[in-house]
C-alpha positions as CSV (number, residue, x, y, z in Angstrom):
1,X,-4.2,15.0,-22.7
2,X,-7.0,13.9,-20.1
3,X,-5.9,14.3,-16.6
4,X,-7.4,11.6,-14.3
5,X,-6.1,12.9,-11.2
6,X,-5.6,16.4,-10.5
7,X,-4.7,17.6,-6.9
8,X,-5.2,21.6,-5.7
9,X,-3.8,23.2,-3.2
10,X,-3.8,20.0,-0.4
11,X,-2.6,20.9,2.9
12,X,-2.4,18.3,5.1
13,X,-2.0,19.1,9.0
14,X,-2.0,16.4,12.1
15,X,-2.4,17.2,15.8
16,X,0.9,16.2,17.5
17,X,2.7,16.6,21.1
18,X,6.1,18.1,21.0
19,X,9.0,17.2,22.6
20,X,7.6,19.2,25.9
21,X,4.3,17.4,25.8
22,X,2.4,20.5,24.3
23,X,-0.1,20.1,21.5
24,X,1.5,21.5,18.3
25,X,0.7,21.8,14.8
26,X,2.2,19.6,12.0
27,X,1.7,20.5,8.8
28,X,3.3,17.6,6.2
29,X,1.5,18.9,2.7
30,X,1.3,22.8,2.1
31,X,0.0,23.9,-1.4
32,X,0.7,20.6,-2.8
33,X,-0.7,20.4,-6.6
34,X,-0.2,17.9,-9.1
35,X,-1.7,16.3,-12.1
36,X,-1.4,13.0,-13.4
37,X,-2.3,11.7,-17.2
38,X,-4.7,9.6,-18.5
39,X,-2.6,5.8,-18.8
40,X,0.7,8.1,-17.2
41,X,3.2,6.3,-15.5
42,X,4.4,9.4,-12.8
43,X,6.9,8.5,-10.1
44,X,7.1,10.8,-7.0
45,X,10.6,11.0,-5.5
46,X,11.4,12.9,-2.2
47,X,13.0,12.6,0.8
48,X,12.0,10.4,3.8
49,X,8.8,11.9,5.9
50,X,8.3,14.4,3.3
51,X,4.3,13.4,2.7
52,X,4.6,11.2,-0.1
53,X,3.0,8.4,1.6
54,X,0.3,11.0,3.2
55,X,-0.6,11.9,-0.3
56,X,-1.2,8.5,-1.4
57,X,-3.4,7.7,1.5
58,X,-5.5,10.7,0.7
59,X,-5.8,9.4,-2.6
60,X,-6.5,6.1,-1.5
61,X,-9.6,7.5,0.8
62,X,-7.5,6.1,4.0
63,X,-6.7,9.8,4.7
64,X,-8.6,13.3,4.3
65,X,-6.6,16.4,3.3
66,X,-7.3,19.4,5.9
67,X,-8.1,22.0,2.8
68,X,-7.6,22.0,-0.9
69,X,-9.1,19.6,-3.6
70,X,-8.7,16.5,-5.3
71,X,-10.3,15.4,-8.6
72,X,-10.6,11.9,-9.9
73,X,-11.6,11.7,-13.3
74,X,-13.5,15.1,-12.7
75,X,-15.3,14.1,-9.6
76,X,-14.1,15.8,-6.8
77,X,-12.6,12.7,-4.3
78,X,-14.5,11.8,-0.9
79,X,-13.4,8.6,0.6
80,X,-12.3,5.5,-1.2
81,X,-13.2,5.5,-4.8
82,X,-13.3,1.9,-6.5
83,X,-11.7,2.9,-9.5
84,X,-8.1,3.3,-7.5
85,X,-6.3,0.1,-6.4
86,X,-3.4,0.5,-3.9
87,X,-0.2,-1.6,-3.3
88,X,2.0,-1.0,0.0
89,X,5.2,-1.8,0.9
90,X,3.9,-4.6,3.2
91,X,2.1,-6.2,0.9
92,X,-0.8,-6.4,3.5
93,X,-1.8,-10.1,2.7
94,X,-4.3,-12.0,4.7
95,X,-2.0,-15.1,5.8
96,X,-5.2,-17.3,6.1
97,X,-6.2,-17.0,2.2
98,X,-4.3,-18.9,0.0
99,X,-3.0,-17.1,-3.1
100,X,-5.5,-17.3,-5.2
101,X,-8.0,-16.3,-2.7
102,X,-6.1,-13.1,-1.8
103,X,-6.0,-12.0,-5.3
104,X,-10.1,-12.6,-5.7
105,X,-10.8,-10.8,-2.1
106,X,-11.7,-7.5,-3.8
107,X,-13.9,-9.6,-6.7
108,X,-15.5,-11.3,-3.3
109,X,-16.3,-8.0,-1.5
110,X,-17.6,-6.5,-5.2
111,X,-20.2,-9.8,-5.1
112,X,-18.6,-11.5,-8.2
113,X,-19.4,-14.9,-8.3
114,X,-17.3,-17.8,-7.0
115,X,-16.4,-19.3,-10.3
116,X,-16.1,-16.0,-12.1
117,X,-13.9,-14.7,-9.6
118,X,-11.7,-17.9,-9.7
119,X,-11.1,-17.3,-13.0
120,X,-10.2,-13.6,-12.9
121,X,-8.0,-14.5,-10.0
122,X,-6.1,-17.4,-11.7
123,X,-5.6,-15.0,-14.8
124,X,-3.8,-12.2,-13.0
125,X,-1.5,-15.0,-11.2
126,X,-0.8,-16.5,-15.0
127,X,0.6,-12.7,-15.8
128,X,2.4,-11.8,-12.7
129,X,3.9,-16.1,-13.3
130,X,2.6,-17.7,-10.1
131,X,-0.2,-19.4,-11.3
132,X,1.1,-22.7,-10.0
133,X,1.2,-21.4,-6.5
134,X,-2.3,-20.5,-6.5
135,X,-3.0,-22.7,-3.4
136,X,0.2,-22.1,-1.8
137,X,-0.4,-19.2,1.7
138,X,1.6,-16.2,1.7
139,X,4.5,-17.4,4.8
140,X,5.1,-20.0,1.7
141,X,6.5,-17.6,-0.5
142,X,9.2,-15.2,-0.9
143,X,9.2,-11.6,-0.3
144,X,9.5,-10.6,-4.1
145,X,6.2,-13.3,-4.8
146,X,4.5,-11.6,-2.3
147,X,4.6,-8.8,-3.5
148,X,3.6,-10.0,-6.9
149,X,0.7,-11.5,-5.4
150,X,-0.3,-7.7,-4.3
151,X,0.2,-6.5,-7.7
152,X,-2.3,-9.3,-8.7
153,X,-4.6,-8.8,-6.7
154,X,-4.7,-4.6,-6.8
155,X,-5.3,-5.5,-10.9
156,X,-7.6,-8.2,-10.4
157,X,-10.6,-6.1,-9.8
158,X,-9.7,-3.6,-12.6
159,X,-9.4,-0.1,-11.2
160,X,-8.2,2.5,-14.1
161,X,-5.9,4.0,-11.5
162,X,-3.1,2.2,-9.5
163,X,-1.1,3.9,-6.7
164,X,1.9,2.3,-5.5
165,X,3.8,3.2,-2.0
166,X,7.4,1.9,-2.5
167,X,6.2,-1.7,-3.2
168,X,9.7,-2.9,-3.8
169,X,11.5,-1.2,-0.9
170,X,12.0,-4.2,1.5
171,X,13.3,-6.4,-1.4
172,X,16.9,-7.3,-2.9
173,X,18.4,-5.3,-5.9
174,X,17.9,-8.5,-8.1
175,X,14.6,-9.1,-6.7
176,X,13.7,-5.5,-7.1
177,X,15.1,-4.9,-10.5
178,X,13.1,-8.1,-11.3
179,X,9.9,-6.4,-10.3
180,X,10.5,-3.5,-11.9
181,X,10.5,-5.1,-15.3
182,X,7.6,-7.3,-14.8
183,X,5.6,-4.1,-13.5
184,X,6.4,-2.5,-16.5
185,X,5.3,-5.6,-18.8
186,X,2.2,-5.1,-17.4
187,X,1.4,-1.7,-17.4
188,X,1.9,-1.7,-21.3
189,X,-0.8,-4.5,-21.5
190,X,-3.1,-3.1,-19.3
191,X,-2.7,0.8,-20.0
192,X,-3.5,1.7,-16.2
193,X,-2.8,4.8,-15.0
194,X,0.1,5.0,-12.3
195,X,1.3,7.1,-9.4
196,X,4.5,5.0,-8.0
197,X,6.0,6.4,-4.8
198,X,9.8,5.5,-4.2
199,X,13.1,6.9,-2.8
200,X,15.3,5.6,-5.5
201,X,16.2,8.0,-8.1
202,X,17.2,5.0,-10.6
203,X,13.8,3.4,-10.0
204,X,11.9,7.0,-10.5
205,X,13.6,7.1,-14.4
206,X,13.4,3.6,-15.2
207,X,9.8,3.2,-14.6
208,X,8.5,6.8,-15.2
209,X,7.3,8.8,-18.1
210,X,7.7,11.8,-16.0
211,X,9.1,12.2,-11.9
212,X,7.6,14.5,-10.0
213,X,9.9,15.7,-7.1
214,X,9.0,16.6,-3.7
215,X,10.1,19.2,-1.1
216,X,11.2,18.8,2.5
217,X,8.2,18.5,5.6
218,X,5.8,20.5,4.6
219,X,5.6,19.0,0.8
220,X,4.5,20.7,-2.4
221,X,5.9,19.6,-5.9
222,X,9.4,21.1,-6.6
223,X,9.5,20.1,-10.0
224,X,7.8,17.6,-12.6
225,X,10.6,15.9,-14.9
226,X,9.8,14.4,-18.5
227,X,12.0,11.2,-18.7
228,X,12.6,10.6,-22.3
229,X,13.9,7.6,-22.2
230,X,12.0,5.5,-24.6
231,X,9.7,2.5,-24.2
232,X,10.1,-0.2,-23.6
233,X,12.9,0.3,-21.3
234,X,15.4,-2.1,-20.4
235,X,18.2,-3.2,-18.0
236,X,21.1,-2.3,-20.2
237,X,19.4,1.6,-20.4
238,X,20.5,2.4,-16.6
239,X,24.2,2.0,-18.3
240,X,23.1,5.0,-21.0
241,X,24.6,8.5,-20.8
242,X,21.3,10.1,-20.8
243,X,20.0,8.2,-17.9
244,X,23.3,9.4,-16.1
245,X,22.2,13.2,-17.0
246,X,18.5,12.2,-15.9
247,X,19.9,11.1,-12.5
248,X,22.4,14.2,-12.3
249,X,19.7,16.4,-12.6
250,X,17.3,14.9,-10.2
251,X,20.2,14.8,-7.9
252,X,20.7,18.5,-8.2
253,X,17.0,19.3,-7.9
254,X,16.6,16.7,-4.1
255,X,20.0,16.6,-2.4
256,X,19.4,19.5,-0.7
257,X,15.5,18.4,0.1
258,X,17.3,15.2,1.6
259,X,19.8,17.9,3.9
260,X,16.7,19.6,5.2
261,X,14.5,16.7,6.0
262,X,17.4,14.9,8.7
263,X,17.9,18.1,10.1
């Protein structure tokens, strides 16, 4: 299987001032490797602060490990590649665009044309269902639109890799199981490849085809799980015995990550 990300030995250190006002050393990544497939959908699970966002943001070029190696689709990674699109949690929309002009900013930057862009833009907010609020401004929708408006526009500009940092976090368990199911609509259409960050280890099965789980501060990858759930997944599967088991195990494998990270 073709691995299109594949992440060596990262460390990741900052320059911080300790409680005393001394400079200290913080290391938040520390041998950290993992691969991801070619059209995978891997979820990362760990505890809060553990480096799960820090990895994304290397990946994303926003961030640069302190050693160690990344490879994207065999180049080795240096800055923001345009083949990766990122959603956050805040869904980091420019309030002045409407809709559809957020979802065509990337085509705009790129240099696609106006009408070409239009109609890329208006075809990602037909699949994520908000093509009638294509004028409408982001303070006009809700939370859970928002955020679909992200997802449309991280798509729109077709990067074969999407990272998302717990896009659903801030939203309501209707909303968010909602979400989940339209994400997962669309990642069977489009085939992209996926590295979902969350904290929920019911939203790490249901979307994943394999969870990778993360150590306390300073991070590496306990263990990678194979969910073998199958596709296309469903509400009614959370109920099933072997997505009880699933979620036992990953328990097991973080509680005591979760114990060492708020201590």
């Amino acid at each position: 299987m073709n691995q299109v990300i594949v992440a060596k030995h990262l460390k990741r250190q900052f320059a911080v001032k300790n409680e005393e006002g001394r400079n200290e050393t913080l290391t938040v990544l520390n041998d950290f490797n993992l691969s991801v497939n070619e059209g995978e959908f891997l979820t990362v699970l760990g505890p809060s602060g553990c480096g799960k966002s820090t990895f994304l943001n290397i990946l994303a070029g926003l961030d640069k490990q302190t050693s160690g190696q990344i490879k994207v689709e065999g180049a080795l990674l240096n800055g923001v590649n345009r083949n990766i699109g990122v959603v956050f949690q805040g869904y980091a929309l420019f309030p002045w665009r409407s809709v559809l002009d957020n979802v065509a900013a990337g085509l705009e930057i790129r240099g696609v044309k106006k009408k070409k862009r239009k109609e890329i833009a208006e075809n990602y907010l037909d699949r994520v269902g908000l093509k009638k609020f294509a004028l409408r401004y982001p303070h006009e929708l809700s939370g859970g639109m928002r955020q679909r408006v992200a997802i449309a526009r991280a798509l729109a500009y077709n990067p074969a890799i999407l990272l998302m940092d717990e896009p659903f976090a801030a939203l309501d368990a209707q909303t968010r199981e909602m979400l989940q199911l339209e994400l997962l609509r669309i990642w069977e259409v489009e085939k992209k490849t996926v590295l979902f960050v969350t904290h929920s280890i019911d939203e790490a099965i249901f979307l994943g085809d394999r969870v990778a789980v993360m150590t306390s501060r300073p991070a590496k990858v306990k263990e990678i799980v194979p969910i073998t759930l199958p596709r296309n997944r469903t509400v009614d599967m959370r109920n099933a015995n072997e997505f009880s088991e699933i979620r036992k195990y990953l328990w097991s494998l973080i509680k005591d990550e979760v114990v060492n990270s708020l201590q």
